[in-house]
C-alpha positions as protocol buffer text, in pm:
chain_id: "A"
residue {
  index: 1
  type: UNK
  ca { x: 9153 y: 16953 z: -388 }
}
residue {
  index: 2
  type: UNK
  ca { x: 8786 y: 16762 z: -446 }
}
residue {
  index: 3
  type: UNK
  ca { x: 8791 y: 16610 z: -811 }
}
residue {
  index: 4
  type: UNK
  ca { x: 8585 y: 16812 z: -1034 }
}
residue {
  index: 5
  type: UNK
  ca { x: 8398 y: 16510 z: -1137 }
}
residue {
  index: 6
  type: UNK
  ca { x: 8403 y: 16306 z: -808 }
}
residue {
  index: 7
  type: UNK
  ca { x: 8412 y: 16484 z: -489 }
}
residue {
  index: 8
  type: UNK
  ca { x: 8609 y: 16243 z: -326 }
}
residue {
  index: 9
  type: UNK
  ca { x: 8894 y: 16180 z: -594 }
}
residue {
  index: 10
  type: UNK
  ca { x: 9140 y: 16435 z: -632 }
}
residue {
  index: 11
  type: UNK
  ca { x: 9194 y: 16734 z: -865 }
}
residue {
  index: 12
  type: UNK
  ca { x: 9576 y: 16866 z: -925 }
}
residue {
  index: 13
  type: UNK
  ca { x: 9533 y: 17241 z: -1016 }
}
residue {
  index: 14
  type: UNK
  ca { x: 9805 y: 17420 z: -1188 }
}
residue {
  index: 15
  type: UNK
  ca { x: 10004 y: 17642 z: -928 }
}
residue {
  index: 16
  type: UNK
  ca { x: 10130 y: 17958 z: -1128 }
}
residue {
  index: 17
  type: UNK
  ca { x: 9761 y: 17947 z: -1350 }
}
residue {
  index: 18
  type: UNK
  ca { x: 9483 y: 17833 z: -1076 }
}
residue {
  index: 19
  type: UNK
  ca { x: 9223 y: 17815 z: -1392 }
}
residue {
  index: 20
  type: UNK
  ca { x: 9437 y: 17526 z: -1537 }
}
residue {
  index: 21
  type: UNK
  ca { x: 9435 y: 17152 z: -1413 }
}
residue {
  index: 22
  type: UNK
  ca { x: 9632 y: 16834 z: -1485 }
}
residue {
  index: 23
  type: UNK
  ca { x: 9420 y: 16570 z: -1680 }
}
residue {
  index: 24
  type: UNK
  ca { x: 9522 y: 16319 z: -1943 }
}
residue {
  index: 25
  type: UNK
  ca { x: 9506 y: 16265 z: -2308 }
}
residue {
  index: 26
  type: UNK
  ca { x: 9588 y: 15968 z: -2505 }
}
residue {
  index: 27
  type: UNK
  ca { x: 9726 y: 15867 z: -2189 }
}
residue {
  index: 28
  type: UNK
  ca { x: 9943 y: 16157 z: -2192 }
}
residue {
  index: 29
  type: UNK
  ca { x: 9932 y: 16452 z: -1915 }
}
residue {
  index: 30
  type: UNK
  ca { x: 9897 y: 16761 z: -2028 }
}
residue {
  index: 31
  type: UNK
  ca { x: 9761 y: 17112 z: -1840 }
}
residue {
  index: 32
  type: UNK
  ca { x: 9408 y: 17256 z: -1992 }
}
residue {
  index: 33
  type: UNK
  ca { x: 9178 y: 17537 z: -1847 }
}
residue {
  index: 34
  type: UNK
  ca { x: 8881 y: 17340 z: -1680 }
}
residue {
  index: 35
  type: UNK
  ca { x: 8598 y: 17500 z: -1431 }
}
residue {
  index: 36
  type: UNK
  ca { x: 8278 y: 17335 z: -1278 }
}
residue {
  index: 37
  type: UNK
  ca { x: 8078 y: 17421 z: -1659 }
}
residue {
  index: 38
  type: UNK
  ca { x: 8379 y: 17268 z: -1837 }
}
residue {
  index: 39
  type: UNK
  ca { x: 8254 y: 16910 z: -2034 }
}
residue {
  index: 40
  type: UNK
  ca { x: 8194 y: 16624 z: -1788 }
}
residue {
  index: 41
  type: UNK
  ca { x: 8452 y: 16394 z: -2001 }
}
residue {
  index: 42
  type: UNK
  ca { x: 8671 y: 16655 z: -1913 }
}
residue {
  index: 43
  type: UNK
  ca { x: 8621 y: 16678 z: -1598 }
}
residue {
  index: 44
  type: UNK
  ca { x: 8692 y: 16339 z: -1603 }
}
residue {
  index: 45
  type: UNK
  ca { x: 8986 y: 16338 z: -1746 }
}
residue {
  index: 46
  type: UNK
  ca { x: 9089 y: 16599 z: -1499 }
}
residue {
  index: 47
  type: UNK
  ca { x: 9010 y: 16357 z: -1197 }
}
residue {
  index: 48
  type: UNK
  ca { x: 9210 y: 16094 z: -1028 }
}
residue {
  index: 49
  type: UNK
  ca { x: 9207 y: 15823 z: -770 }
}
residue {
  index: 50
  type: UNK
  ca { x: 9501 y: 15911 z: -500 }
}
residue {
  index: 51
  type: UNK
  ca { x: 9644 y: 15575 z: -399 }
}
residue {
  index: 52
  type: UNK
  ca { x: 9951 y: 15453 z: -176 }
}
């Protein structure tokens, strides 16, 4: 899915809770409830850079 900060990063949204999304902490992942009015740090935190 789009990256809720950048549009063309990517987003991982929870599965079984579609209001919660994967984003880091202290360089630890953890799941939080994010939307597009959520913080833009975390937002930020929520989007990553898909690479091979």
């Amino acid at each position: 899915m789009p990256g809720l900060a950048d549009a063309t990063w990517t987003s991982l949204r929870s599965y079984n809770v579609p209001t919660r999304y994967l984003r880091h902490a202290t360089y630890l992942p953890r799941i939080d409830p994010l939307s597009g009015s959520s913080s833009a740090g975390d937002r930020q935190d929520a989007t990553f850079r898909i690479t091979s």
